[in-house]
C-alpha positions in Angstrom: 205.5 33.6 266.7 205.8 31.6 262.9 208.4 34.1 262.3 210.8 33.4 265.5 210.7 29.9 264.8 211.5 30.1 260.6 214.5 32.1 261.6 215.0 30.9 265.4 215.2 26.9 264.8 217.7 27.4 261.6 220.3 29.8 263.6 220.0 27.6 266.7 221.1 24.6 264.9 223.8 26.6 263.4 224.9 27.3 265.9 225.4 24.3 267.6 226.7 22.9 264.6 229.4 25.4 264.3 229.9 24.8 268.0 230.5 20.9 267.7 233.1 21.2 264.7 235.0 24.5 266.3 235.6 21.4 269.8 236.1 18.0 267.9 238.0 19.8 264.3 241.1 20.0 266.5 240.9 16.5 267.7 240.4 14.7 264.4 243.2 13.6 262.7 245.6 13.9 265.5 247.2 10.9 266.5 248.1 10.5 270.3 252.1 10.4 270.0 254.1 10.3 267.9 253.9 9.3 264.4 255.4 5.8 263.2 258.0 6.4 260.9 257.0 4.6 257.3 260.9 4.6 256.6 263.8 4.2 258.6 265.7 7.6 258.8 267.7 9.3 261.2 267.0 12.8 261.2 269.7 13.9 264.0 271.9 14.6 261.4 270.1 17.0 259.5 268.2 18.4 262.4 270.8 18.6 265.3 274.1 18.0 263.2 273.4 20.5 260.7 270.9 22.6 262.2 268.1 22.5 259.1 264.8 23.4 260.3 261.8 20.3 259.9 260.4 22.4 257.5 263.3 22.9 254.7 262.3 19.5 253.8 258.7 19.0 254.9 257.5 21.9 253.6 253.8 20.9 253.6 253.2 20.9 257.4 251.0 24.2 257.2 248.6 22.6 255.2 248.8 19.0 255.7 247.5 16.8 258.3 251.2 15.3 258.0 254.8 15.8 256.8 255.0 14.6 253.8 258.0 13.5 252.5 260.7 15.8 250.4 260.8 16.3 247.1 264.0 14.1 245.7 265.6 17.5 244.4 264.8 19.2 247.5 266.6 16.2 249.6 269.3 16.2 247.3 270.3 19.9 247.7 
C-alpha cells in the first residue's frame, strides 16, 4: 500500500499539472483583439497592393508571442 502511494501521489499530481498548463498555455499571452499598433503604418500596401505575405517581414511569428518588427535590410528590399 506504501508503494501505490510513493508512485501514485507523484503521477497524480503530474498529471494534473500537465493537465492545467495543456488548458490555460493557449490562453496566456493572447490578447483579446487585435493588437495596438506601437507605430503608425499602413500595411494595405504591402499586403493587398503588392500581395507580400505577413510573414516576408515578420518572420518571427512561429516562435514569438508577437510580430516583431522587420529587420531595416529586410524592409528595405
Amino acid at each position: 500500500m506504501r508503494r501505490v502511494a510513493l508512485v501514485g501521489i507523484p503521477v497524480v499530481v503530474l498529471v494534473v499539472a500537465v493537465g492545467i498548463v495543456a488548458l490555460l498555455g493557449p490562453l496566456r499571452g493572447q490578447p483579446a483583439g487585435a493588437f495596438a499598433q506601437p507605430l503608425h503604418f499602413d500595411h494595405a500596401v504591402h499586403v493587398q497592393q503588392a500581395g507580400i505575405e505577413c510573414t516576408f517581414c515578420h518572420r518571427t511569428t512561429d516562435e514569438a508571442s508577437t510580430a516583431g518588427y522587420p529587420d531595416v535590410q529586410q524592409c528595405m528590399f
